[in-house]
C-alpha positions in Angstrom: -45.1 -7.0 -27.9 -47.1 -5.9 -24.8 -45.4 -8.2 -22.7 -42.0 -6.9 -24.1 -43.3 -3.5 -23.0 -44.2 -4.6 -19.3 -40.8 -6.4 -19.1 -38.9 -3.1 -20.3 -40.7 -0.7 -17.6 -40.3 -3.4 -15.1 -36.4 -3.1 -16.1 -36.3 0.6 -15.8 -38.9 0.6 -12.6 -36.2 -1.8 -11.1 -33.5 0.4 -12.3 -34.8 3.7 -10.8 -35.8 2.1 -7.2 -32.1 0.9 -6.9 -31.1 4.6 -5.4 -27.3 5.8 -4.9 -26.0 5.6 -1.4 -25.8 9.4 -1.6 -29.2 9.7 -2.7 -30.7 7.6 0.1 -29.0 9.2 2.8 -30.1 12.6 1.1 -34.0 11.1 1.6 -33.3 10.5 5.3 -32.0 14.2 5.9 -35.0 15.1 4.4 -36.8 13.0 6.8 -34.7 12.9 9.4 -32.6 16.4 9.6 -29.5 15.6 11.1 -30.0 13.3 13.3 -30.1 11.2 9.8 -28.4 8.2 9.8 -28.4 5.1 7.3 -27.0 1.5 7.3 -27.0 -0.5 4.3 -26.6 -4.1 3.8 -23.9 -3.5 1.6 -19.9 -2.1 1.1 -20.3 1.2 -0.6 -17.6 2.0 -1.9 -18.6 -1.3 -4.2 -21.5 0.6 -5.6 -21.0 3.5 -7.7 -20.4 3.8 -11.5 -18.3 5.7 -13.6 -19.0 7.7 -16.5 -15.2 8.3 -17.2 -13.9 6.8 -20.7 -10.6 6.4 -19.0 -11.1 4.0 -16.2 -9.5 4.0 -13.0 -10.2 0.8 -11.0 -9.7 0.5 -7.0 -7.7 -2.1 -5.0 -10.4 -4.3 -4.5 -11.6 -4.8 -7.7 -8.2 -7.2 -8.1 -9.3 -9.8 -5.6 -11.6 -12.3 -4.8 -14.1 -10.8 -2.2 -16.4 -12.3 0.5 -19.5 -10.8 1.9 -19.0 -12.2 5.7 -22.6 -11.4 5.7 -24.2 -13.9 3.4 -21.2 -15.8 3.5 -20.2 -16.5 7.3 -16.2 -18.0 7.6 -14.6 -17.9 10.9 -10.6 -19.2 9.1 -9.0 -19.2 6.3 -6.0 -21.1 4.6 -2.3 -19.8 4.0 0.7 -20.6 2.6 4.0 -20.6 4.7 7.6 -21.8 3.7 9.5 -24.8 4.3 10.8 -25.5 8.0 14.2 -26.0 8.8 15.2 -29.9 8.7 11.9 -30.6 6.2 12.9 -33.1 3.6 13.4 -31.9 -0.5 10.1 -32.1 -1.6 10.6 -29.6 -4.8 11.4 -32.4 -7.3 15.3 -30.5 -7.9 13.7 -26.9 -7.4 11.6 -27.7 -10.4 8.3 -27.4 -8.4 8.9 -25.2 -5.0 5.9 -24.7 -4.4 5.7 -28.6 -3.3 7.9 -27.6 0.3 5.3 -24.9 1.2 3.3 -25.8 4.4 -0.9 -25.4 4.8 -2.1 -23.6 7.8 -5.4 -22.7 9.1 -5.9 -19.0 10.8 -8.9 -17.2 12.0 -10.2 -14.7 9.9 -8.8 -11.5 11.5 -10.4 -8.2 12.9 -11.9 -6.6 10.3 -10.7 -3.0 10.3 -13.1 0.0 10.0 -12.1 2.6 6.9 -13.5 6.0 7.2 -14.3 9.2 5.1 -15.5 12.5 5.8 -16.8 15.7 3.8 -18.3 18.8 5.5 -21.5 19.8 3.8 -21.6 23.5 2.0 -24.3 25.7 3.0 -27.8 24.7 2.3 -26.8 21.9 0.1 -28.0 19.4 2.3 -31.5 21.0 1.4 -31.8 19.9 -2.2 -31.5 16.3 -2.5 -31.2 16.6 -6.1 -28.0 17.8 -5.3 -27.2 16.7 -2.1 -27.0 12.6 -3.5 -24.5 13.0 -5.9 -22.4 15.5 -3.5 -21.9 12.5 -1.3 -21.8 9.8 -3.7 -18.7 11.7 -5.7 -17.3 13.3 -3.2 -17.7 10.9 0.6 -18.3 8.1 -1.1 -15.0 8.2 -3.7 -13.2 9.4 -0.4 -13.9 6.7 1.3 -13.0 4.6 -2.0 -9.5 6.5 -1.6 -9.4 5.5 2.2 -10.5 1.8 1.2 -7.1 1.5 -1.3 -4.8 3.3 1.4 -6.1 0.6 3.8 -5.7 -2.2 1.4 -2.1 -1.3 0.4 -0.2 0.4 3.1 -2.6 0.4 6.3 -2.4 -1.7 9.3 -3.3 -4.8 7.6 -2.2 -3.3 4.0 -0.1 -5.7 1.6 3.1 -3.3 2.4 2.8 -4.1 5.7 2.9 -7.9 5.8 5.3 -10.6 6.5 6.5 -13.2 3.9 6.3 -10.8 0.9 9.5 -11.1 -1.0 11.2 -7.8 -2.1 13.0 -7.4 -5.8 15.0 -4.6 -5.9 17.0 -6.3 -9.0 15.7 -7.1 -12.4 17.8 -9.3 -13.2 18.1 -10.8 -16.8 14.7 -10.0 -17.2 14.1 -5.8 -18.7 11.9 -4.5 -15.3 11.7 -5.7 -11.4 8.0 -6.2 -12.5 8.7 -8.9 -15.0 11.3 -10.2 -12.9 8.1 -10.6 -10.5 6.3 -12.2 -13.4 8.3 -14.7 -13.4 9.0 -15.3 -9.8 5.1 -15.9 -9.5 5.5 -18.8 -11.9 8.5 -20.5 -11.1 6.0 -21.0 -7.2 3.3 -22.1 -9.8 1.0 -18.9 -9.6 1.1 -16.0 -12.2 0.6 -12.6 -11.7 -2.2 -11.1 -12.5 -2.3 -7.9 -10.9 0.0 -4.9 -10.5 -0.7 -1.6 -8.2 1.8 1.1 -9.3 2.1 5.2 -9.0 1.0 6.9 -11.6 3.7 8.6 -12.2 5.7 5.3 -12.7 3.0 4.2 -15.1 2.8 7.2 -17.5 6.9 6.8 -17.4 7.4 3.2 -18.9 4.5 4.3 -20.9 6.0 7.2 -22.1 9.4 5.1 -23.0 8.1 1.6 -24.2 5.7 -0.7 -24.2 5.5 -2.5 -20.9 2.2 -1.2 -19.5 0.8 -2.2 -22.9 2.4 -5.7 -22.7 1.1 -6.3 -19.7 -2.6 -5.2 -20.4 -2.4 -7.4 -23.3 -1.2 -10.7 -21.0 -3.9 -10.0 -18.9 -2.4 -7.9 -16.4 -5.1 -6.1 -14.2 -3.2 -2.9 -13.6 -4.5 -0.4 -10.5 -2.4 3.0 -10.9 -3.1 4.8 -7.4 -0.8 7.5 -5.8 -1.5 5.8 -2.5 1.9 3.3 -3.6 4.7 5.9 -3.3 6.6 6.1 -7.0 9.8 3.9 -7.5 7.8 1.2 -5.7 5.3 -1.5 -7.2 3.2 -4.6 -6.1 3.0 -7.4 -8.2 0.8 -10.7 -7.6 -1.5 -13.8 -8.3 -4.4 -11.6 -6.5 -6.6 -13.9 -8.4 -5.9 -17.1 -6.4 -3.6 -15.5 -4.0 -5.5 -12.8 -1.6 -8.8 -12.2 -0.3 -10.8 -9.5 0.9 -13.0 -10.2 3.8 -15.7 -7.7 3.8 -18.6 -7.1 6.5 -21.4 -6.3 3.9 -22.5 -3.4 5.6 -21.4 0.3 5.5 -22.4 3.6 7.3 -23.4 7.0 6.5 -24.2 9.5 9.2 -23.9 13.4 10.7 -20.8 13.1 13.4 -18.3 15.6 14.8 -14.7 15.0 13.1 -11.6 14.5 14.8 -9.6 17.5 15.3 -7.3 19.0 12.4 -9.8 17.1 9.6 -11.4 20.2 8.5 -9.6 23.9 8.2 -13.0 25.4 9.1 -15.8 24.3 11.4 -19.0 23.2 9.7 -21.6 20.1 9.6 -19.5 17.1 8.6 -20.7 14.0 7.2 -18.9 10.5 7.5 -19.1 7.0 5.8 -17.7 4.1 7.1 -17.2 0.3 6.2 -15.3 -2.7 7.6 -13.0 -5.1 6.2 -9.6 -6.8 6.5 -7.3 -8.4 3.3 -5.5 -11.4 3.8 -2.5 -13.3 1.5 -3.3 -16.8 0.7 -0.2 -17.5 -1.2 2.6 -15.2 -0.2 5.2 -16.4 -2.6 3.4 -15.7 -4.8 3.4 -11.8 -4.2 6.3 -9.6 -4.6 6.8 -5.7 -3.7 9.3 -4.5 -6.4 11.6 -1.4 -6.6 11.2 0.2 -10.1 
């Protein structure tokens, strides 16, 4: 029983050292004033929890992920279409995926992604306060940042090539199933779907689609940062990648012009990563 003890406050011990991002950088203001300025061995935006009952899960939680710090790659491998004059290979169009061609590519530039919050007033003088203030309000910004980059930034998934668009459903009752099916007839299956709110609530409101796909193990992301009428669907299972530094930074700087509407202290985060499409027939963008 005594050992059962130990073990337990070693738990909690363990539990209580492991300090918020926010509440770290609130300890080095306190040391440090504001010249205060932390780097951790980690991707922030990775490391908060939620209290909400009703979760709402980011962009990257739908791929696999690789910490280019404890896991160094210099390429990866792709998926690209037949060239003209290759033979049939599909068995009749039975397996198309059989026609693709393998490539090798260097891991691309990782792109920085960065949030800012100006500090209120004193704040910055109670840590008790000052560690959550950034850890739900810089760090879920730069969570925010992190999705627009992921889905429509320079190396978002709107933004690359060899992404089929469905703008007809077809036989099938929704674009999105249509996509569903697409997925499988290359030999993948979707497995994830980022879609506006306001287009979720709506085939909520009038069916059960949303429901359906939960329950076939759909991993749905609903983020405003897709513009309504417009959906991504994909194997983002076996199909995509984030590529991810492992590292992340929070410090005192001066904004660019036009962030704020007033002048005050300003803190900013930063991380840096890059997503990439393995399979890219395997991924559709779909009009609703």
């Amino acid at each position: 029983m005594n050992g059962m003890k130990e073990t337990m406050a070693e738990v909690l011990a363990e539990r209580k050292a492991q300090l918020s991002p926010g509440r770290v950088f609130a300890e080095a203001y306190a040391a440090d004033g504001l010249q205060a300025r932390v780097e951790y061995n980690e991707t922030i935006t990775d490391s908060l929890t939620t209290s909400r009952r009703k979760r709402r899960y980011p962009a990257r939680n739908m791929m696999k992920i690789v910490d280019l710090s404890s896991t160094p790659q210099r390429f990866y491998w792709h998926e690209g279409p037949a060239q003209p004059g290759d033979p049939d290979l599909t068995e009749s169009g039975m397996r198309r995926e059989l026609a693709s061609r393998y490539h090798r590519s260097p891991i691309p530039e990782l792109l920085p992604t960065t949030a800012w919050v100006q500090v209120p007033a004193d704040l910055a003088d109670d840590p008790e306060a000052f560690g959550p203030f950034l850890d739900y309000r810089l760090v879920a910004r730069l969570s925010t940042a992190e999705n627009h980059a992921i889905i429509r930034g320079e190396g978002g998934l709107l933004n690359m090539g060899g992404i089929e668009r469905i703008e007809s459903k077809g036989r099938f009752a929704s674009t999105i199933l249509a996509a569903c099916n697409g997925a499988e007839q290359m030999g993948g299956t979707v497995d994830g779907l980022i879609i506006n709110p306001a287009d979720y609530y709506m085939f909520m409101g009038q069916g059960q689609l949303m429901a359906d796909l939960e329950r076939n193990g759909v991993f749905i992301v609903r983020t405003r940062l897709i513009e309504e009428g417009r959906a991504i669907a994909g194997d983002f299972g076996h199909g995509a990648v984030l590529f991810d530094s492992g590292r992340s930074v929070i410090r005192f700087a001066d904004p660019p012009p036009g962030t704020f509407a007033t002048s005050g202290i300003a803190v900013m985060a930063e991380i840096y990563e890059r997503v990439v499409v393995n399979l890219p027939a395997n991924f559709f963008v779909v009009t609703l």
